[in-house]
Phi, psi and omega in degrees: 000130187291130182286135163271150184220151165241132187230126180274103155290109199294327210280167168260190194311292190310329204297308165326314171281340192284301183287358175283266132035327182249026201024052169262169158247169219289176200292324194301309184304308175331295189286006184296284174287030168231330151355280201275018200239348145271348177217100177297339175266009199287164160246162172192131212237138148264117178266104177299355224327339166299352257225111183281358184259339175295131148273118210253131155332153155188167196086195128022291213272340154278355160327295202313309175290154186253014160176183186222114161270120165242122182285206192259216180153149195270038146262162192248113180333290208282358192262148180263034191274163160308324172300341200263281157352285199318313211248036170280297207290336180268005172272315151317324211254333172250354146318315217266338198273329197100344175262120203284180193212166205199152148190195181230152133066212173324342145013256173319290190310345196254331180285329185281320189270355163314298176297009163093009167276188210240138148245181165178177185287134272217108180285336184256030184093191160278139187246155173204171176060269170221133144285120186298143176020067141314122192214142186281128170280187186303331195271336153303320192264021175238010195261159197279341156000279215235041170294151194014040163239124187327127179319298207214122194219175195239156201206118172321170164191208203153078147218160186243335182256177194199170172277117161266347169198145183260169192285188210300154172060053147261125151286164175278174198231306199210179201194140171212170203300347196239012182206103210261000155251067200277013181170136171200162169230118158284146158237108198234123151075026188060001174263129193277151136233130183253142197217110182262147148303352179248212183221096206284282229295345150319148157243157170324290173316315177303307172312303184305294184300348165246018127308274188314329199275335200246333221297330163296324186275329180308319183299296191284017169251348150109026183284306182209156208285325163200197195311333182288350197239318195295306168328305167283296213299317222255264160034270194288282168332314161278339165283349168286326179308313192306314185240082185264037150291348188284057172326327159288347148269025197246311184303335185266330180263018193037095162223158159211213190293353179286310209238354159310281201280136170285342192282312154278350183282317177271001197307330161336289199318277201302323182311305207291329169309320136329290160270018164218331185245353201235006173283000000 
């Protein structure tokens, strides 16, 4: 029998048209397709939870799934708007339901602070493009998470916020110098949610368009020296995507097989689908 998903779009309305606009795809869609490309029979409804006009399962009706994936999104976690608020609360609400969960990026930040941890603006800055030597802890490298995935590997990512404490006797799984919670599985209620800060449902191609989606801040905080160097980067990225044999741009941006091969870059993905939804 094919497993049903509620897959959560973090971003909101603007945000949304902003990654139309920056020829990206939209967060849902991502997680559609990394989805379907580990489970080809899954169902899955995408959903808005920012979106004051969506109607959200809740009770009884998040039961019907068999688990919620959530994607990233250009809102700031700690802030108290509605848009913010609405989907804390649907984050409680699929705790409360039994239903484990999977994510990215906001994710993490949604899982942790539901769950009674703390978030906040990221003190070392912005990590954008690729984070770098992601290195696993002990509690990482024995978690079913990160079953055949290398102690320290490299992962897209895009963020200015970060967790600043997970709730209480939850470990960190992994960490690197500019993110010092780069993973973790929360528990609220006997409910699992498993979580990374960077992002496996990225491509080369996601990148370059949320470069472009960044590109005044990326300039001014020193990412890149101006709009001409953002260019060959965005550039270089779609052409490796095209080709991705072109070891010579693989080689000038450090990339390799961590964030190339999709078997690995997802690989997360697929553990936890192994190991939560499919025993």
């Amino acid at each position: 029998m094919s497993k049903r998903f509620l897959i959560l779009d973090g971003y909101d309305a603007p945000g949304r048209a902003a990654l139309e606009q920056a020829h990206c795809t939209l967060a849902g869609s991502l997680y559609l397709n990394m989805l379907t490309a580990a489970l080809p029979d899954a169902q899955a409804d995408i959903l808005h939870p920012a979106d004051a006009t969506t109607t959200m399962p809740s009770g009884a009706g998040l039961g019907d799934y068999d688990a919620v994936l959530w994607t990233g999104s250009s809102l700031t976690i700690y802030h108290t708007t509605p848009q913010v608020t609405r989907q804390v609360e649907l984050a409680r609400a699929v705790y409360e339901a039994g239903v484990p969960s999977f994510g990215s990026c906001w994710a993490l930040q949604m899982a942790s602070l539901a769950a009674g941890g703390t978030c906040r603006l990221n003190p070392k800055g912005r990590e954008f493009g690729i984070a770098r030597k992601i290195s696993l802890t002990d509690a990482g490298k024995s978690h079913a998470l990160y079953r055949g995935k290398p102690a320290c590997f490299d992962g897209f990512t895009s963020h200015f916020d970060d967790v600043e404490a997970l709730p209480h006797g939850t470990p960190v799984l992994a960490s690197n110098r500019v993110t010092d919670i780069q993973a973790a599985a929360v528990e609220k209620n006997g409910t699992s949610f498993w979580a990374v800060q960077y992002h496996p449902e990225y491509d080369l191609n996601e990148v370059a368009g949320l470069t472009r989606f960044r590109a005044e801040g990326l300039i001014n905080d020193g990412h890149f020296a101006d709009q001409a160097a953002l260019d060959v980067f965005v550039a270089e990225l779609e052409a490796l995507q095209a080709d991705p044999t072109r070891s010579d741009i693989a080689w000038k941006l450090g990339i390799d097989q961590d964030v190339l091969d999709p078997a690995m870059r997802q690989l997360e993905f697929r553990n936890w689908l192994d190991a939560v939804i499919l025993v």
